[in-house]
C-alpha positions as a printed NumPy array, in Angstrom:
array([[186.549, 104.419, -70.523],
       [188.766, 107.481, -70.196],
       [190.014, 108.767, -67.197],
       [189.265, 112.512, -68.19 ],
       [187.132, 114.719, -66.101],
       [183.263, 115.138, -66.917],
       [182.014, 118.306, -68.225],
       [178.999, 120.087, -66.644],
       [177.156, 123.074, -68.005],
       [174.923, 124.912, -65.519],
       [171.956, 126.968, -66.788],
       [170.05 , 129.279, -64.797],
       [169.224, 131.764, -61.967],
       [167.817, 134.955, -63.427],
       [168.622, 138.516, -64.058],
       [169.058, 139.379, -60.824],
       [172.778, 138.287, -59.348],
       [172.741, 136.281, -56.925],
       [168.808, 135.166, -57.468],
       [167.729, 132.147, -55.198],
       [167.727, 129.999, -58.384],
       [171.093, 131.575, -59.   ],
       [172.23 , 130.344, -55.856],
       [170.295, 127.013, -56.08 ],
       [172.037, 126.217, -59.66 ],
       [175.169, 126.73 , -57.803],
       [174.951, 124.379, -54.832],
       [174.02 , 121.634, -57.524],
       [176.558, 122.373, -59.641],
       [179.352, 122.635, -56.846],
       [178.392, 119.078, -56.236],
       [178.714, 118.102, -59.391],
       [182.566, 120.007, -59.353],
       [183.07 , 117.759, -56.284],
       [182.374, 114.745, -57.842],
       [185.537, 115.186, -60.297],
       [183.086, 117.556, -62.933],
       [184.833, 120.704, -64.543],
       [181.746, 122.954, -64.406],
       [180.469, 126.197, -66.01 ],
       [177.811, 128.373, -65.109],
       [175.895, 130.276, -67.96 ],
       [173.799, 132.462, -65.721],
       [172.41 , 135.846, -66.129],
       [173.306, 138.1  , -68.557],
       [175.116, 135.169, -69.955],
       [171.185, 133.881, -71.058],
       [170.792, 137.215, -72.63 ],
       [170.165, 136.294, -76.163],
       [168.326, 137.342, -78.868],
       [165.001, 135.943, -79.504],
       [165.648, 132.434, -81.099],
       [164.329, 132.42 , -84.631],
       [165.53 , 128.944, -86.546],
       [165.361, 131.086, -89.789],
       [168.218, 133.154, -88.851],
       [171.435, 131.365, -89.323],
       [173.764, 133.847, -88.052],
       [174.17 , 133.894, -84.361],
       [175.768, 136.045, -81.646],
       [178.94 , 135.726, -80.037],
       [177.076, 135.241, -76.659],
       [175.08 , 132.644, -78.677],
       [177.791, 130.592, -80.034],
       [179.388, 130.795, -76.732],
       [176.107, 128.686, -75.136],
       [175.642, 126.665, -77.848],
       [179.184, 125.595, -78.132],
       [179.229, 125.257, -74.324],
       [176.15 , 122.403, -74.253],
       [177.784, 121.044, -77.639],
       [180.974, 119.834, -75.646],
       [178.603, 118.747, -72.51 ],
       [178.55 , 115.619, -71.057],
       [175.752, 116.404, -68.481],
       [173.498, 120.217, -67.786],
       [172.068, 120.89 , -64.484],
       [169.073, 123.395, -65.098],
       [167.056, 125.385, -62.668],
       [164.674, 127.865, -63.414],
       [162.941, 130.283, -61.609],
       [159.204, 130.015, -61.755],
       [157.255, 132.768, -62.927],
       [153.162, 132.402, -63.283],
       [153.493, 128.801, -63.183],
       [156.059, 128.099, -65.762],
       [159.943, 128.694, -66.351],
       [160.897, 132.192, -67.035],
       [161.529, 133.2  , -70.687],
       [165.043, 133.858, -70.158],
       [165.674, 129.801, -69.579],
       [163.24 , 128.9  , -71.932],
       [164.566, 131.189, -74.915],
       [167.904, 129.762, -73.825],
       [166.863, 126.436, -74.245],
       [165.567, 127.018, -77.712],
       [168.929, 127.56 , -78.74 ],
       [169.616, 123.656, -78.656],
       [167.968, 123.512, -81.264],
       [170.91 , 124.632, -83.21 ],
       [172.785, 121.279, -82.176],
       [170.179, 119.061, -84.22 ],
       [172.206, 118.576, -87.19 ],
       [175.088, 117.095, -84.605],
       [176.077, 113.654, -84.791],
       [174.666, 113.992, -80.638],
       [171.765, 115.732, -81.597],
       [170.14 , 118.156, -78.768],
       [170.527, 116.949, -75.91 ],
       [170.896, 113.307, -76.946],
       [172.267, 111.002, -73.807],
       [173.383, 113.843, -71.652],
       [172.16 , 113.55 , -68.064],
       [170.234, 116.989, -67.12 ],
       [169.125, 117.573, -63.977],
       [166.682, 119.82 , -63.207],
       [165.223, 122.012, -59.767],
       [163.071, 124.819, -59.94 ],
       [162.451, 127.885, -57.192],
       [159.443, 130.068, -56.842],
       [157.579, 131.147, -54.486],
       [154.996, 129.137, -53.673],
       [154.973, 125.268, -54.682],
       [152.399, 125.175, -57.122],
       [154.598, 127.339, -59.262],
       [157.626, 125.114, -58.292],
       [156.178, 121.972, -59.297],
       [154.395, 123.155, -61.89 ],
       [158.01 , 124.739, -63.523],
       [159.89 , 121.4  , -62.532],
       [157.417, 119.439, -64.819],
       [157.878, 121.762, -67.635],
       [162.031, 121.897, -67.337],
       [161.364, 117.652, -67.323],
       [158.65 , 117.661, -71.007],
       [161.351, 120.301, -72.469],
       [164.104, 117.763, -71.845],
       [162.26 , 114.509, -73.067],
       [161.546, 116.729, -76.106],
       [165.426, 117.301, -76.449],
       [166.343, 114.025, -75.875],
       [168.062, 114.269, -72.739],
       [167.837, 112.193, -69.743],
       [166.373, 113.549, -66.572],
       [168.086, 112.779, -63.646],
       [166.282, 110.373, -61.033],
       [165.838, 113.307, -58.211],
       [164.446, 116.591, -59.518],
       [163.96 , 119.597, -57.062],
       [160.968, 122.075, -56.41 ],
       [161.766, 124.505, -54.007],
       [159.541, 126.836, -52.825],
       [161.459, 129.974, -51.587],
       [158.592, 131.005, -49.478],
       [159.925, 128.465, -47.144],
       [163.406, 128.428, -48.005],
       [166.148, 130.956, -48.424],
       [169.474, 130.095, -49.701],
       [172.402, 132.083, -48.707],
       [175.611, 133.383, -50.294],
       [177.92 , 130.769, -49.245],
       [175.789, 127.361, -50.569],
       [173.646, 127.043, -47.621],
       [170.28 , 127.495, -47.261],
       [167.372, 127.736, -44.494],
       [166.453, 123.844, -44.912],
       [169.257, 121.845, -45.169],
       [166.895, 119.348, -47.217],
       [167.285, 121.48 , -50.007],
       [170.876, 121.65 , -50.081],
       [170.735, 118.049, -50.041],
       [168.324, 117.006, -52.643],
       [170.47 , 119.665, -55.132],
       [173.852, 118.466, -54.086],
       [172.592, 114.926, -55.332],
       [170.838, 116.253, -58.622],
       [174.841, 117.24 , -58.781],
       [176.052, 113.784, -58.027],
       [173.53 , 112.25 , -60.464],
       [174.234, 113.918, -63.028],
       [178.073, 113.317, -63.061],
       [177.802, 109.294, -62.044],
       [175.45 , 109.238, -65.141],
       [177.917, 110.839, -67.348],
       [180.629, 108.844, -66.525],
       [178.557, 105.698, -66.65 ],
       [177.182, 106.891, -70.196],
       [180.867, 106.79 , -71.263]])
């Protein structure tokens, strides 16, 4: 087993800086930083890619950049916001871009812990997105983490610093954090 710190990509939050996904993917992924995880967050504009098409080898600096960055992962937190029901296209189009690591000797997302919240406004939408981000991560191979998080941000506002209105959402996202670096080093 080596000794070397785990690496932990973090996908998510929306167009808007500072989103309350944004700000959601952050707490989780500052937990997973405090667990002994270097982290990066691709957020934002950094999800701004063109539409995946499989057919089209060639790929954009941005895109290489995200691929290469869930290539070298050992673990992803994800959190999407929800939009109608379902993750927004910005996550999801990002996420089809893991497609490109199926020739890999680790294909897709293959034993990587990932976990996984989603925030929208109401909790139909949030549970409804959290068991989509879960199917889309079976179907890349990747293990869930035990906890995942719905958050409805009717009922919850984060704030700038990592705190939020209900401290039980800080708390179930700091351990989606956790989880996802113990299983990373335990995978190892």
């Amino acid at each position: 087993m080596t000794s070397a710190a785990v690496n932990v990509v973090g996908i998510g939050g929306s167009l808007r800086p500072g989103s309350q996904s944004e700000r959601a993917l952050r707490i989780a992924l500052g937990s997973a930083a405090e667990a002994g995880a270097e982290t990066l967050a691709l957020t934002g504009d950094d999800l701004v890619l063109p539409f995946y098409d499989s057919a089209i080898e060639e790929r954009t600096p941005q895109a290489v950049r995200f691929v290469e960055a869930i290539r070298r992962a050992d673990g992803l937190i994800i959190v999407s916001p929800g939009y109608h029901g379902a993750l927004s296209g910005l996550i999801k189009n990002a996420l089809d871009y893991v497609e490109d690591l199926r020739p890999d000797e680790r294909p897709y997302l293959d034993g990587r812990a990932v976990g996984l919240a989603a925030v929208a406004f109401g909790w139909q939408a949030a549970v409804t997105t959290l068991d989509q981000l879960r199917t889309i991560t079976h179907a890349l191979r990747g293990w869930p983490t035990p906890l995942g998080g719905s958050i409805n941000s009717a009922e919850v506002k984060f704030d700038e610093v990592g705190g939020a209105s209900e401290e039980k959402a800080v708390t179930t996202l700091k351990l989606i954090g956790r989880q996802v670096v113990d299983f990373a080093r335990a995978r190892r």
